[in-house]
mmCIF file as Biopython writes it, N, C-alpha, C and O atoms, coordinates in Angstrom:
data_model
#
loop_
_atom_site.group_PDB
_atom_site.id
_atom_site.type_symbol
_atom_site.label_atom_id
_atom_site.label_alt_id
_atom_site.label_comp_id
_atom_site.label_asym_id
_atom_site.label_entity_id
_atom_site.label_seq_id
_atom_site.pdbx_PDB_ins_code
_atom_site.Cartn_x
_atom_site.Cartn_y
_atom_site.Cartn_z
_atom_site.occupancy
_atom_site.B_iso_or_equiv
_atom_site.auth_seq_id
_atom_site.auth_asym_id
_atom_site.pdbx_PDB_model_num
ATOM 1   N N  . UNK A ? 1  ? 77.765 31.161 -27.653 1.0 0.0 1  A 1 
ATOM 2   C CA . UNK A ? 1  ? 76.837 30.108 -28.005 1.0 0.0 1  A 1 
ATOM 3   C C  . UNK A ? 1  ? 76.093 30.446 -29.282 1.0 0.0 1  A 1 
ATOM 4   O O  . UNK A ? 1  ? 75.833 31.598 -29.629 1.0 0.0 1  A 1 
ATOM 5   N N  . UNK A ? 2  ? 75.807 29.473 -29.877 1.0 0.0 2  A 1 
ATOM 6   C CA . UNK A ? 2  ? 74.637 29.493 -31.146 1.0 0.0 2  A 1 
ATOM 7   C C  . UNK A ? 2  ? 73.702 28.612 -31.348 1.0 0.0 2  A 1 
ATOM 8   O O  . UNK A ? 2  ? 73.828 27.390 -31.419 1.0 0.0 2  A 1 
ATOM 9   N N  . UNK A ? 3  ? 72.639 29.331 -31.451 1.0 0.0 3  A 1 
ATOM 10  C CA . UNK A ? 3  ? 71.803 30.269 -31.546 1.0 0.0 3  A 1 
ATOM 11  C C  . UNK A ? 3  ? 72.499 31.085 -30.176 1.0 0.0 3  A 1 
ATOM 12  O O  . UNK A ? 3  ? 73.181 30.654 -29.246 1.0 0.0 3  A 1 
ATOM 13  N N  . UNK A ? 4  ? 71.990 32.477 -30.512 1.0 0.0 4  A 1 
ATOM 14  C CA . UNK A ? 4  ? 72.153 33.238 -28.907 1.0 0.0 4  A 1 
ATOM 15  C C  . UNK A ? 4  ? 71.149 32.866 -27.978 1.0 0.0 4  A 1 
ATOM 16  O O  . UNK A ? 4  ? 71.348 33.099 -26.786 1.0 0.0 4  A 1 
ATOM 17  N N  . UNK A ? 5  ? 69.770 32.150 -28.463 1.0 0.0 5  A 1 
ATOM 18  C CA . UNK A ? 5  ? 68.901 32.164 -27.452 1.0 0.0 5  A 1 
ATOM 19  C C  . UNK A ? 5  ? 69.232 30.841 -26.761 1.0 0.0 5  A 1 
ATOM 20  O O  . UNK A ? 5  ? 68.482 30.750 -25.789 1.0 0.0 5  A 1 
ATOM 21  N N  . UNK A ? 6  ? 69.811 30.074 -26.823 1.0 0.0 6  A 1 
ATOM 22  C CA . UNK A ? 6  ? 70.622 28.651 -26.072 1.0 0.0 6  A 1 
ATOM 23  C C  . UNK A ? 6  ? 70.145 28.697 -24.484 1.0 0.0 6  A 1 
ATOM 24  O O  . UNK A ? 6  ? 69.738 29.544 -23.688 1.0 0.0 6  A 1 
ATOM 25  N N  . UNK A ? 7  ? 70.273 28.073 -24.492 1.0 0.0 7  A 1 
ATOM 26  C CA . UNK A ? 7  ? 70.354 27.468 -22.696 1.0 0.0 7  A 1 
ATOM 27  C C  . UNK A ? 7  ? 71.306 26.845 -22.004 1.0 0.0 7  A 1 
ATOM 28  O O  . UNK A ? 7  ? 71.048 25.814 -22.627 1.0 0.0 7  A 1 
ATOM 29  N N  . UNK A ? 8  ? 72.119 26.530 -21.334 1.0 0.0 8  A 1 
ATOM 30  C CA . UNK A ? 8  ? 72.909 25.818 -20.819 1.0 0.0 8  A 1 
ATOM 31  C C  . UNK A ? 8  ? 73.514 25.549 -19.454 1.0 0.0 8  A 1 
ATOM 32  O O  . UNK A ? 8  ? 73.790 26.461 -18.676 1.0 0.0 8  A 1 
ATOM 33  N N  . UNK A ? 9  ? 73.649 24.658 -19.272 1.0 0.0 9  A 1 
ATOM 34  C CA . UNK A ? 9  ? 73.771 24.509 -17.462 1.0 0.0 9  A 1 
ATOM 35  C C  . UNK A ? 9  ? 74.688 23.186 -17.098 1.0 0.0 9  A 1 
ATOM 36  O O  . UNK A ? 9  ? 74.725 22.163 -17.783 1.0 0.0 9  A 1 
ATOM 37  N N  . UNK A ? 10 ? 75.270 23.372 -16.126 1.0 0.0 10 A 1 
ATOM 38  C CA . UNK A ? 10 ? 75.279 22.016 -15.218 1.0 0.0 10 A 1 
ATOM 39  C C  . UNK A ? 10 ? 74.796 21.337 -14.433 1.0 0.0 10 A 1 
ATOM 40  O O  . UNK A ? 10 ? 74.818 21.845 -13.312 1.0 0.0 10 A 1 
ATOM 41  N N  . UNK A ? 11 ? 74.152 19.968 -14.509 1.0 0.0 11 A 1 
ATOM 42  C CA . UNK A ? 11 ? 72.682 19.101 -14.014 1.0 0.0 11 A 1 
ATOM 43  C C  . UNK A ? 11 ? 73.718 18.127 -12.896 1.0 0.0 11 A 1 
ATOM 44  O O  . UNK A ? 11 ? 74.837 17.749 -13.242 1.0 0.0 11 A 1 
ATOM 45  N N  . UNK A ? 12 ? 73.198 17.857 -11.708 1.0 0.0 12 A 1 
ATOM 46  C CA . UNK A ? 12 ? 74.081 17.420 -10.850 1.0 0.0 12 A 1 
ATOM 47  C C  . UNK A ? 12 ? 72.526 16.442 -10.016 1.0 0.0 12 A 1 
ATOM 48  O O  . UNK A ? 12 ? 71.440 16.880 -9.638  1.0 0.0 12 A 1 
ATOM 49  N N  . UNK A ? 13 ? 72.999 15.275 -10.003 1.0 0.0 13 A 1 
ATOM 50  C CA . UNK A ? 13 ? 72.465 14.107 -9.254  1.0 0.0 13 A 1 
ATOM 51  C C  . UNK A ? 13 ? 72.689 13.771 -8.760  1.0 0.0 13 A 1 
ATOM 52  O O  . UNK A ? 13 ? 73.913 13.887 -8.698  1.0 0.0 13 A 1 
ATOM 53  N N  . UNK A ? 14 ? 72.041 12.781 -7.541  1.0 0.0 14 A 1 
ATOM 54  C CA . UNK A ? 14 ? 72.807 12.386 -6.642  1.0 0.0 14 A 1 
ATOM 55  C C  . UNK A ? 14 ? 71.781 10.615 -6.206  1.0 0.0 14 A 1 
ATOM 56  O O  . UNK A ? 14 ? 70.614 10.722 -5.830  1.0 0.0 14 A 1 
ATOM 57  N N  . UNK A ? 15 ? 72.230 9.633  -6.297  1.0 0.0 15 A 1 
ATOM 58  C CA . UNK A ? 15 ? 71.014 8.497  -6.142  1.0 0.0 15 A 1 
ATOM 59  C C  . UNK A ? 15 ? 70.122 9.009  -4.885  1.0 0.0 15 A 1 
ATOM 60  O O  . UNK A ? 15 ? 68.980 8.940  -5.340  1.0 0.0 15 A 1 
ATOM 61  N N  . UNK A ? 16 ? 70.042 9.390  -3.821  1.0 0.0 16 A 1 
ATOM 62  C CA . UNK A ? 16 ? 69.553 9.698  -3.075  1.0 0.0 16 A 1 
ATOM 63  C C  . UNK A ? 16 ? 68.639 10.944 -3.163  1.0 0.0 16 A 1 
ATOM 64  O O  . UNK A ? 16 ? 67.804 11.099 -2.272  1.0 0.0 16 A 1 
ATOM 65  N N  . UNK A ? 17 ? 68.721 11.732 -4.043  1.0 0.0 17 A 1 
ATOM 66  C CA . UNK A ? 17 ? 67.513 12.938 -4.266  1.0 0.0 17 A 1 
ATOM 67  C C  . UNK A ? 17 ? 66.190 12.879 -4.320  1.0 0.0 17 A 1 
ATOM 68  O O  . UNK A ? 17 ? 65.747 12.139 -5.197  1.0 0.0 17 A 1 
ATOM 69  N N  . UNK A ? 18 ? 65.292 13.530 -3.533  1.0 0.0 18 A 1 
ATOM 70  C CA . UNK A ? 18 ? 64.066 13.237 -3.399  1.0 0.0 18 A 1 
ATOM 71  C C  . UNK A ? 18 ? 63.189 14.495 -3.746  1.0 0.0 18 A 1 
ATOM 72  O O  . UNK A ? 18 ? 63.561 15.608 -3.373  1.0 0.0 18 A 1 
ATOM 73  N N  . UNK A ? 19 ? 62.007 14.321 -4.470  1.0 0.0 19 A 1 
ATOM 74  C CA . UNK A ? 19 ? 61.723 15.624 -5.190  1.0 0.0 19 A 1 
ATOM 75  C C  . UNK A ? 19 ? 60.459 15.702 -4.337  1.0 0.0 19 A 1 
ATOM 76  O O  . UNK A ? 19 ? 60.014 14.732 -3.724  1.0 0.0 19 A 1 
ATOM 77  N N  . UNK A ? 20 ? 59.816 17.125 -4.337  1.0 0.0 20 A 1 
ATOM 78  C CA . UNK A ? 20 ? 58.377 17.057 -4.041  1.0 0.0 20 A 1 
ATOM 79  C C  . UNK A ? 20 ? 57.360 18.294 -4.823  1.0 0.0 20 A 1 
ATOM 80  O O  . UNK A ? 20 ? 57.669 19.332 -5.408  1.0 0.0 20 A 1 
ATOM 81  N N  . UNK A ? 21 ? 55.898 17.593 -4.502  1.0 0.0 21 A 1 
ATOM 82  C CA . UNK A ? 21 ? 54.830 17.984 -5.355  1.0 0.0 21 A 1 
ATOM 83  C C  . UNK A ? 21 ? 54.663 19.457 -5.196  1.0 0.0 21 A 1 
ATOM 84  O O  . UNK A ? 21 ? 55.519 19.814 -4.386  1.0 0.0 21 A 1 
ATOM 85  N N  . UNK A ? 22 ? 54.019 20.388 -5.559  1.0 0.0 22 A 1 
ATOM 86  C CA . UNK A ? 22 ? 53.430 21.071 -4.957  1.0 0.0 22 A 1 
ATOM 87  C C  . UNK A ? 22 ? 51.894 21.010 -4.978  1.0 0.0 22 A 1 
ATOM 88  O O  . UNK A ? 22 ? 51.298 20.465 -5.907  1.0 0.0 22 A 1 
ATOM 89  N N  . UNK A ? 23 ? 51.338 21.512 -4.057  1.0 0.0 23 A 1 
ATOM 90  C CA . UNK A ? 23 ? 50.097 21.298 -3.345  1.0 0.0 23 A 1 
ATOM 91  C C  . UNK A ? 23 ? 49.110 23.057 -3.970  1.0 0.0 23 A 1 
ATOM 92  O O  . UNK A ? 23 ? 49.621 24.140 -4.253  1.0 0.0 23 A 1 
ATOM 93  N N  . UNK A ? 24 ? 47.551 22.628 -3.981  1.0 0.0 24 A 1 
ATOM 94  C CA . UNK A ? 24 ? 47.183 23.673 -4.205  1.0 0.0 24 A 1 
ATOM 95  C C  . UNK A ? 24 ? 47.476 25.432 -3.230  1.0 0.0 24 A 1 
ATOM 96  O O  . UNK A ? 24 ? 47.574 25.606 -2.015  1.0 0.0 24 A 1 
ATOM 97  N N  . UNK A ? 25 ? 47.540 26.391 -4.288  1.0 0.0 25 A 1 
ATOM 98  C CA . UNK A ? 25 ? 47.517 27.221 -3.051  1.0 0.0 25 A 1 
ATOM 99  C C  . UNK A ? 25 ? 45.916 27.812 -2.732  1.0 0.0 25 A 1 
ATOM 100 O O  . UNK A ? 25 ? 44.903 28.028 -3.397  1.0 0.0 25 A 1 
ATOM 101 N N  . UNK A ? 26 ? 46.466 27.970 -0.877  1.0 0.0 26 A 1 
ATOM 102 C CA . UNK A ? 26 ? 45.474 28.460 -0.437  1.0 0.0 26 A 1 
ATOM 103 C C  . UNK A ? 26 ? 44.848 29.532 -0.096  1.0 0.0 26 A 1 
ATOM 104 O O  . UNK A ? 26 ? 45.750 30.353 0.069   1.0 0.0 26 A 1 
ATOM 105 N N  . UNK A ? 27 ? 43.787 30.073 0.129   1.0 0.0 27 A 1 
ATOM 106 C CA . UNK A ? 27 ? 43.442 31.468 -0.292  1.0 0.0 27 A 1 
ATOM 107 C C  . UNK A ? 27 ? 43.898 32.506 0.377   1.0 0.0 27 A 1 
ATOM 108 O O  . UNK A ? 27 ? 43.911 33.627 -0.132  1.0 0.0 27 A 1 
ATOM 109 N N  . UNK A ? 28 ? 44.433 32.208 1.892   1.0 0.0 28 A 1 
ATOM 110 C CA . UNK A ? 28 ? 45.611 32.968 3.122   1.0 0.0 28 A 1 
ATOM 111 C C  . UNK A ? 28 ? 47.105 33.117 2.290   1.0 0.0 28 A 1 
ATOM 112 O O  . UNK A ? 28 ? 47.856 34.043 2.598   1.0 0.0 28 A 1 
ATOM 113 N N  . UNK A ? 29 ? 47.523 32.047 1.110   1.0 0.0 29 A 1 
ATOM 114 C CA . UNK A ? 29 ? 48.500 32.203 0.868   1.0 0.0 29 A 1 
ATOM 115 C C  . UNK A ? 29 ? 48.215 33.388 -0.327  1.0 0.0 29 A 1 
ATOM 116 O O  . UNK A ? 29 ? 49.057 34.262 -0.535  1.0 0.0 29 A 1 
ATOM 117 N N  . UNK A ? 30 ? 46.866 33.318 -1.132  1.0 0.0 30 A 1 
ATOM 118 C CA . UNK A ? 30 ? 47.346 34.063 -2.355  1.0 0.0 30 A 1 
ATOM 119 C C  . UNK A ? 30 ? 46.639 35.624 -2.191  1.0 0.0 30 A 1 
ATOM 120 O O  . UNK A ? 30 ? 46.532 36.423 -3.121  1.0 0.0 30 A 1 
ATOM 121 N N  . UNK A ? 31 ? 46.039 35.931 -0.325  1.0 0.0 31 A 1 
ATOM 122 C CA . UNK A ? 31 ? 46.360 37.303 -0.161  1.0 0.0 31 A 1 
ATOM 123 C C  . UNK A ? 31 ? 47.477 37.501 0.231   1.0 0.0 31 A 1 
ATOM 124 O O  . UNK A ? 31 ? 48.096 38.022 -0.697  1.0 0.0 31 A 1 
ATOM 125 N N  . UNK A ? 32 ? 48.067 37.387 1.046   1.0 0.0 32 A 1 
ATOM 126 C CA . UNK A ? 32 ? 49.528 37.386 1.476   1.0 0.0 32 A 1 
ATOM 127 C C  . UNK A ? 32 ? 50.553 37.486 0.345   1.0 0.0 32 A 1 
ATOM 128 O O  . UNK A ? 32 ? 51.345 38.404 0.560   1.0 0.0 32 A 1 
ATOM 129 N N  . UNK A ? 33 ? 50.816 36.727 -0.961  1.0 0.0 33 A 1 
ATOM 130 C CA . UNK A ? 33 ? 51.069 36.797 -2.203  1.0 0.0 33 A 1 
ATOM 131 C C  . UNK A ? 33 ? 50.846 38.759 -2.856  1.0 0.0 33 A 1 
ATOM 132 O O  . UNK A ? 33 ? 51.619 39.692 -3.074  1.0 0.0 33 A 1 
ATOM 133 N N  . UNK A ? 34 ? 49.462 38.554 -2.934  1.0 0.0 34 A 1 
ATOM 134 C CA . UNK A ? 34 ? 49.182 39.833 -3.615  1.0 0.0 34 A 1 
ATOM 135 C C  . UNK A ? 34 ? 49.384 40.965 -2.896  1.0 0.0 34 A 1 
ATOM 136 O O  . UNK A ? 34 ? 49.693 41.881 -3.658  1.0 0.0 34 A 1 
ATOM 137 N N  . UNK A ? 35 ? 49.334 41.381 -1.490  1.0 0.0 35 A 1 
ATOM 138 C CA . UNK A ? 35 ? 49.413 42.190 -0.702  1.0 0.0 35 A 1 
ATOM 139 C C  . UNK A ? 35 ? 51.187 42.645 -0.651  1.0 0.0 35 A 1 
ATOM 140 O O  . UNK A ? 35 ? 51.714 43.723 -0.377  1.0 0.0 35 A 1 
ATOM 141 N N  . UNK A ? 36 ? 51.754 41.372 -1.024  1.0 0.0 36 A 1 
ATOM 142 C CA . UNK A ? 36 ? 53.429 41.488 -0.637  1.0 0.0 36 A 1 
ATOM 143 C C  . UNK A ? 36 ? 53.918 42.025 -2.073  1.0 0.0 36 A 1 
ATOM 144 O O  . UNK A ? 36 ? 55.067 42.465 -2.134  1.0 0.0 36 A 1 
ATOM 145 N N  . UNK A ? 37 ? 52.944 42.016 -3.490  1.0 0.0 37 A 1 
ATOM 146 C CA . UNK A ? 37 ? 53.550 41.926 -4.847  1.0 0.0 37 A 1 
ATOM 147 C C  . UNK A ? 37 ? 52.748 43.469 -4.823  1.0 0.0 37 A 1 
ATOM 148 O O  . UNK A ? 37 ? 53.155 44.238 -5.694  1.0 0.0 37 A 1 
ATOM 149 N N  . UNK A ? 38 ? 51.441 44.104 -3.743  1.0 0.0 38 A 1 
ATOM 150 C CA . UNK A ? 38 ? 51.019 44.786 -4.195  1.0 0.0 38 A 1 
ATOM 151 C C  . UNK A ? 38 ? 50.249 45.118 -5.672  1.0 0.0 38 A 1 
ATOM 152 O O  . UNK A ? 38 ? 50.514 46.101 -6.363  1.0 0.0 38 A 1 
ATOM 153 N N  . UNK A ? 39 ? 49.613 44.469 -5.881  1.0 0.0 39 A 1 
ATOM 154 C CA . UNK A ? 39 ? 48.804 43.697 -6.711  1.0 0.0 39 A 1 
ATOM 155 C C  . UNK A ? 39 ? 47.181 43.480 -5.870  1.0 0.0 39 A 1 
ATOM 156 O O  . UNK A ? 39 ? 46.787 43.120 -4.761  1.0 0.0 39 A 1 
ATOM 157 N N  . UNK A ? 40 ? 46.607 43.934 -7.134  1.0 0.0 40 A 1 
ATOM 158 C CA . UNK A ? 40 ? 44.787 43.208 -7.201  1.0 0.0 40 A 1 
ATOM 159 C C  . UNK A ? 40 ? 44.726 41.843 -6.471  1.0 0.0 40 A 1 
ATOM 160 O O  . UNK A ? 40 ? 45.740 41.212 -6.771  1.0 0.0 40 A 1 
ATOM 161 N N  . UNK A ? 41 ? 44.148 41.332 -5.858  1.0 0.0 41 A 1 
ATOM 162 C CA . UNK A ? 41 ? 43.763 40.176 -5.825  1.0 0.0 41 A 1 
ATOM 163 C C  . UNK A ? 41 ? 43.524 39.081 -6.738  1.0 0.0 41 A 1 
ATOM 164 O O  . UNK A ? 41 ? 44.062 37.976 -6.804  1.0 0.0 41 A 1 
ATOM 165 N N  . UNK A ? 42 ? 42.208 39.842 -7.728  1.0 0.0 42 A 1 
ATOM 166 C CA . UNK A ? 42 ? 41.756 39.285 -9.107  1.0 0.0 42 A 1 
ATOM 167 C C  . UNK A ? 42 ? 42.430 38.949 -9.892  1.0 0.0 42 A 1 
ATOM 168 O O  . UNK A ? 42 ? 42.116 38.013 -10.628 1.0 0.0 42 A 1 
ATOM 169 N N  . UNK A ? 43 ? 43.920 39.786 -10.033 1.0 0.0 43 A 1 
ATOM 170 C CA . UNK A ? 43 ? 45.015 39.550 -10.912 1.0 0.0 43 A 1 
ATOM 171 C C  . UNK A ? 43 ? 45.717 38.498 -10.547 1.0 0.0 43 A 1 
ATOM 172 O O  . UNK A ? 43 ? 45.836 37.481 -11.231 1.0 0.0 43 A 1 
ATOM 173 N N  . UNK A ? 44 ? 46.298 38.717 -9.280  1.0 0.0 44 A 1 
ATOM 174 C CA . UNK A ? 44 ? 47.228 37.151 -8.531  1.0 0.0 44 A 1 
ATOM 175 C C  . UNK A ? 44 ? 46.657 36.084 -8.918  1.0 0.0 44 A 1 
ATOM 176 O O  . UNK A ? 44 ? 47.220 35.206 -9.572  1.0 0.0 44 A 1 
ATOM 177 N N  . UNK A ? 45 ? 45.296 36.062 -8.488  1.0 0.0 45 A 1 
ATOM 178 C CA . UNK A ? 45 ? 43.987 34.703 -8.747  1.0 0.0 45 A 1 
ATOM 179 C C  . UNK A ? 45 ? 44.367 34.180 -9.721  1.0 0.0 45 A 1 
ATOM 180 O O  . UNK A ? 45 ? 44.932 33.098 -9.879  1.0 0.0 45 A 1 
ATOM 181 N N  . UNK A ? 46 ? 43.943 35.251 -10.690 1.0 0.0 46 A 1 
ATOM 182 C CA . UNK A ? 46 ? 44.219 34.783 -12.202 1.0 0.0 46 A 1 
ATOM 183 C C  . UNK A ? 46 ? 45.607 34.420 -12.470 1.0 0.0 46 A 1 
ATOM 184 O O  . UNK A ? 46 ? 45.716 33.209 -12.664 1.0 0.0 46 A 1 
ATOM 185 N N  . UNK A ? 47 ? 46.709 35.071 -12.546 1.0 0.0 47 A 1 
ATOM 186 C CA . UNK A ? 47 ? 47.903 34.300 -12.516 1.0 0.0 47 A 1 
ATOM 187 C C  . UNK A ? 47 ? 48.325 32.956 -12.617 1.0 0.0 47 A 1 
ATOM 188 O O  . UNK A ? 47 ? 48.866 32.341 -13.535 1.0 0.0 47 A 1 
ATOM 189 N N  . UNK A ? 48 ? 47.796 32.476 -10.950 1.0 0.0 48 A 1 
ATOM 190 C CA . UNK A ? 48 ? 48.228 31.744 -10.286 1.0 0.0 48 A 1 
ATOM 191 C C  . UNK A ? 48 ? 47.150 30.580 -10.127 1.0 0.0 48 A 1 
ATOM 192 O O  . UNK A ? 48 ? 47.219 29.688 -9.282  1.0 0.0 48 A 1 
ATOM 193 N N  . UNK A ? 49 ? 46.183 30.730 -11.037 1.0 0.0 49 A 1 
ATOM 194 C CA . UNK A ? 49 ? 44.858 29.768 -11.199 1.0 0.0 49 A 1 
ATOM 195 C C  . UNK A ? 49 ? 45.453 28.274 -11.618 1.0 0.0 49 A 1 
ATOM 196 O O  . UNK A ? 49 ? 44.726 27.389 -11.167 1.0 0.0 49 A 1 
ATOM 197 N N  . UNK A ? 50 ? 46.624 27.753 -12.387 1.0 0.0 50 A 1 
ATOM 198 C CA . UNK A ? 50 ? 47.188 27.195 -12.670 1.0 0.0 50 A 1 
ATOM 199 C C  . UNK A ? 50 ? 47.576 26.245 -11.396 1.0 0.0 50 A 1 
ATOM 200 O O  . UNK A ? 50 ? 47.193 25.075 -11.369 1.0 0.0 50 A 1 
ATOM 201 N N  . UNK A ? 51 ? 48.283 26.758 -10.444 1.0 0.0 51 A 1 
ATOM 202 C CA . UNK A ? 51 ? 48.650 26.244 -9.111  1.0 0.0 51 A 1 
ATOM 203 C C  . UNK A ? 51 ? 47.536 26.259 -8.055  1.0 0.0 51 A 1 
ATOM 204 O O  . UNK A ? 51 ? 47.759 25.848 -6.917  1.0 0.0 51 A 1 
#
């Protein structure tokens, strides 16, 4: 490919596909998160402040 930094894939649809949101996370999820990544808390937080 060119450029080398390219991207490329095969995109597959279907009329029937149904997508979903994601929802905020909650604070059981983002110890559980940090405890499993072994990681600060403060750090995950921050990360993941976005979501």
């Amino acid at each position: 490919m060119f450029p080398a930094a390219s991207v490329s894939g095969w995109y597959f649809s279907h009329p029937q596909s149904r997508y979903f949101g994601i929802s905020r996370i909650d604070e059981d999820q983002l110890q559980d998160y940090a405890q499993r990544k072994s990681m600060p808390l403060e750090v995950c937080r921050k990360w993941l402040s976005p979501s």
